[in-house]
C-alpha positions in Angstrom: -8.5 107.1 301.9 -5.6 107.4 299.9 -5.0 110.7 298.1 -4.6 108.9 294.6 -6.1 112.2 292.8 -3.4 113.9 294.1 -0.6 111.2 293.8 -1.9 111.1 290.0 -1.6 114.7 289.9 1.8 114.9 291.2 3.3 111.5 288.6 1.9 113.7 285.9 3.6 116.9 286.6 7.1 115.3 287.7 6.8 113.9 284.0 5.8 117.2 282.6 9.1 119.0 284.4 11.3 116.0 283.1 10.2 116.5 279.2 9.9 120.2 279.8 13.7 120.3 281.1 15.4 116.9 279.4 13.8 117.3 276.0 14.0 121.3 275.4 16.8 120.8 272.5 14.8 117.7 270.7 11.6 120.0 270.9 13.2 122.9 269.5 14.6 120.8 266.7 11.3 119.4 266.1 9.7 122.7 266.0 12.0 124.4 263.6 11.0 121.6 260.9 7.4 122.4 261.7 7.8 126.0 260.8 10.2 125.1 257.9 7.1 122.9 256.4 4.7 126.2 257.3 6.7 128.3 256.0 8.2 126.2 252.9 4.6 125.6 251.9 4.7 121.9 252.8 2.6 119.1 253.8 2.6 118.1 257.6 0.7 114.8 259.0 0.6 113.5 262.6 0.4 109.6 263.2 -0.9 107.6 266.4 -2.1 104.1 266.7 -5.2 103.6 269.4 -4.8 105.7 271.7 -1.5 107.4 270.6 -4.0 109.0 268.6 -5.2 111.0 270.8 -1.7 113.8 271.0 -1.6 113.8 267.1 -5.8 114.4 267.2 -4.7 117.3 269.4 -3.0 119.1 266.6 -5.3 118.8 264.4 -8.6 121.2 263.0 -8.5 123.1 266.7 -8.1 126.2 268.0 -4.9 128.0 268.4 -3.8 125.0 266.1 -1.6 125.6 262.8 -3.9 124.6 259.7 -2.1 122.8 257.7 -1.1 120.0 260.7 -3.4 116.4 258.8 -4.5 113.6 261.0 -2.8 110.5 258.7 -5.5 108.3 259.5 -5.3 104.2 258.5 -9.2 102.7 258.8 -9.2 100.4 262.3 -6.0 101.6 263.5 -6.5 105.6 264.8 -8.3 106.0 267.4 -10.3 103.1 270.1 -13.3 103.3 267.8 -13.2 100.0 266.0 -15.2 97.0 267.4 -13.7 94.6 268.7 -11.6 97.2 269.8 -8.6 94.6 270.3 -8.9 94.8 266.5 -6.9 98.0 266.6 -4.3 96.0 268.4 -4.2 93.5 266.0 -4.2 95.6 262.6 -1.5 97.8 264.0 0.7 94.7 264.4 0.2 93.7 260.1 3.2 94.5 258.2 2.4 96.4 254.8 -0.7 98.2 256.1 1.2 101.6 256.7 3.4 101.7 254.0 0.1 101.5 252.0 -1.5 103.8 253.7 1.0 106.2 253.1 1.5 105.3 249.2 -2.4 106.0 248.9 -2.3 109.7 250.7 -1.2 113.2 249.9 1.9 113.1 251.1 5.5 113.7 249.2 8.8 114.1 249.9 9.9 117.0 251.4 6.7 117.1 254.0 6.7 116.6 257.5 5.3 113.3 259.7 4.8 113.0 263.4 4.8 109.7 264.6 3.2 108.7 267.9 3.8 105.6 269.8 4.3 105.1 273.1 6.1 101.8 273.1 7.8 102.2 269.7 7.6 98.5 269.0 4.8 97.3 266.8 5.2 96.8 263.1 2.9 99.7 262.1 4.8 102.8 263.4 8.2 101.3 262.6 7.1 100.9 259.3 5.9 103.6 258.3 8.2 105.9 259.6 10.6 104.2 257.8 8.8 104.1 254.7 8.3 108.0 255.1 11.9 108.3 255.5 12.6 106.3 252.1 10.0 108.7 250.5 12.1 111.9 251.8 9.8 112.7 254.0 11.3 114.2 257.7 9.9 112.6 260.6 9.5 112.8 264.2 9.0 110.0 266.5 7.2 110.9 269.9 8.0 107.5 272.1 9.3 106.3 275.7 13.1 105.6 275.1 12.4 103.6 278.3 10.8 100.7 276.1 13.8 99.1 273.9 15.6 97.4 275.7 12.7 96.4 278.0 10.6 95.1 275.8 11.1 93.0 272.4 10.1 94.6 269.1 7.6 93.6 266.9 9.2 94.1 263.7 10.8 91.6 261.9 13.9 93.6 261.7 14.4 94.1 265.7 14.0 97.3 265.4 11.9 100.1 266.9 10.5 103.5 266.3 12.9 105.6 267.8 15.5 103.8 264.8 13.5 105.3 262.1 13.2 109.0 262.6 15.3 112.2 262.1 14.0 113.7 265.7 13.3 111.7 268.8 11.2 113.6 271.5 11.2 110.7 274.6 7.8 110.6 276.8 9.9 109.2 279.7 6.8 107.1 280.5 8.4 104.2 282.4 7.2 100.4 280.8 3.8 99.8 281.4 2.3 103.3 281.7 1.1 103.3 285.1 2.2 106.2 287.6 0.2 104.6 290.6 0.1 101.1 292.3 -2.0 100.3 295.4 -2.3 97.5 298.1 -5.1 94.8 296.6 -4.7 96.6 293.0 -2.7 93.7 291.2 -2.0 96.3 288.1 -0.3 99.8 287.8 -3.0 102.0 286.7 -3.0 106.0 285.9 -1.5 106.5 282.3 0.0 109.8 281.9 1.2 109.1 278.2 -1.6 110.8 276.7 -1.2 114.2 278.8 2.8 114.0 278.5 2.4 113.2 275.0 0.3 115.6 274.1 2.1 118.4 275.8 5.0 117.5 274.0 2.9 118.2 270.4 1.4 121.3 272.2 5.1 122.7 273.0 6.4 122.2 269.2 3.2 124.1 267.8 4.0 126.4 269.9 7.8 127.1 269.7 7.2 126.6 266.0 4.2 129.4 265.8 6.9 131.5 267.5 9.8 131.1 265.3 7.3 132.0 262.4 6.6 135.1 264.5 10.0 135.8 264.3 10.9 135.5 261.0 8.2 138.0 260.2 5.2 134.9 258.9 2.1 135.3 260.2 1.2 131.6 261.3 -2.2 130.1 259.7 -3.7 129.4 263.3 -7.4 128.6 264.3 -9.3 130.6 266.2 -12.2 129.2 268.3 -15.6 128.5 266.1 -16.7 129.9 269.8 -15.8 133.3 269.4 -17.6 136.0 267.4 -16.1 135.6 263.9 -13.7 133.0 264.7 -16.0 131.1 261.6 -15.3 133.3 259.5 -11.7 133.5 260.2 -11.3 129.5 259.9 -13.1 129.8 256.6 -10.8 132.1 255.2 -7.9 130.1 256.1 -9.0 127.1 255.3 -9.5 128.2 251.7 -6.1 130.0 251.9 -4.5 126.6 252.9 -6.7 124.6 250.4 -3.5 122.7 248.9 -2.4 121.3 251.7 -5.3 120.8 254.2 -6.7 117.5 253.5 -9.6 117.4 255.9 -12.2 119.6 254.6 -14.1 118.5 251.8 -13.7 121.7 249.3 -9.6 121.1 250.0 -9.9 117.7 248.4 -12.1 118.7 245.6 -10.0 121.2 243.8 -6.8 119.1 243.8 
């Protein structure tokens, strides 16, 4: 039998190396506004449609994860939860939904928005990063530069993702997101976007938690609810972090 545990294995980790060695300068930009928002006291929100949610979820309310890093969530659209879920696909495709989504929340200019997508191309992440930008808002596009070019956009102004952000980091995910193909299997299959996408969120938290270190900020991290007072410790920074943590009910009270 085919070793396609292995082969998966090995795709994944030659795209790992690739981000890890092509995209070092992109991530250390990235993480130098994360710690500039941290530090600055400002707002930061992470963005993914289906399941580019998942690497901005990663971020989010875990441990070893910065507090004040907000899930911008748009009802249908984040996450593989709605049914039908080819909903999702759909909603994340009508034009106007992001830019009111982003209207409606928290956020301001001066804050800092990760947006995910893997193919860069529909309507909803191109707006809205866009639409942050116009609100002076910095954002960061996490994408496959491998995509435009290969595939048409699906905003009505050509355009993709990757045209609308101050920081690009590139996936390197080839079209179609499958690292394997077999004999009789008439579709690539194993998607390594997720784990090289979210690797790539993991490495700015952590460069960023690291240039707080060194500027002599003690970084608002998580510790495990897992751990003997690690509750304790989460509700103490939670409260500390109340103005800019919009996922906990007593945050969003008080404002």
């Amino acid at each position: 039998m085919t070793d396609l545990a292995g082969q998966y294995f090995d795709a994944a980790l030659t795209l790992l190396r690739r981000v890890r060695d092509e995209e070092a300068a992109n991530v250390e930009r990235a993480a130098e506004a994360l710690a500039d928002a941290v530090a600055g006291g400002r707002r930061v929100f992470a963005f993914g449609a289906g399941h580019s949610s998942l690497p901005a979820q990663d971020v989010v309310y875990r441990a070893g994860g910065l507090v004040p890093m907000n899930l911008l969530c748009v009802p249908g659209v984040t996450g593989v939860d709605v049914v039908p879920a080819p909903l999702g696909s759909a909603l994340e495709r009508v034009s106007g939904l992001a830019t009111a989504t982003l209207d409606a929340g928290p956020a301001r200019s001066g804050d800092l928005l990760f947006v995910v997508s893997l193919s860069g191309r529909n309507t909803m992440p191109v707006e809205l990063a866009a639409h942050a930008r116009a609100r002076g808002l910095t954002v960061v596009g996490l994408t496959s530069l491998a995509y435009p070019g290969a595939v048409s956009s699906r905003h009505a102004s050509g355009t993709y993702l990757k045209d609308h952000c101050d920081i690009v980091l590139d996936t390197k995910v080839a079209v179609g997101d499958g690292e394997l193909a077999l004999e009789g299997v008439p579709t690539a299959f194993g998607p390594a976007s997720t784990v090289v996408t979210a690797a790539l969120m993991q490495a700015v938290v952590a460069s960023a938690v690291g240039r707080l270190a060194d500027r002599g900020a003690e970084p608002p991290l998580f510790r495990s609810g897992n751990v003997d007072g690690g509750t304790a410790w989460n509700a103490r920074l939670l409260e500390q972090e109340a103005h800019r943590v919009f996922y906990a009910f007593p945050a969003g009270l008080d404002r």
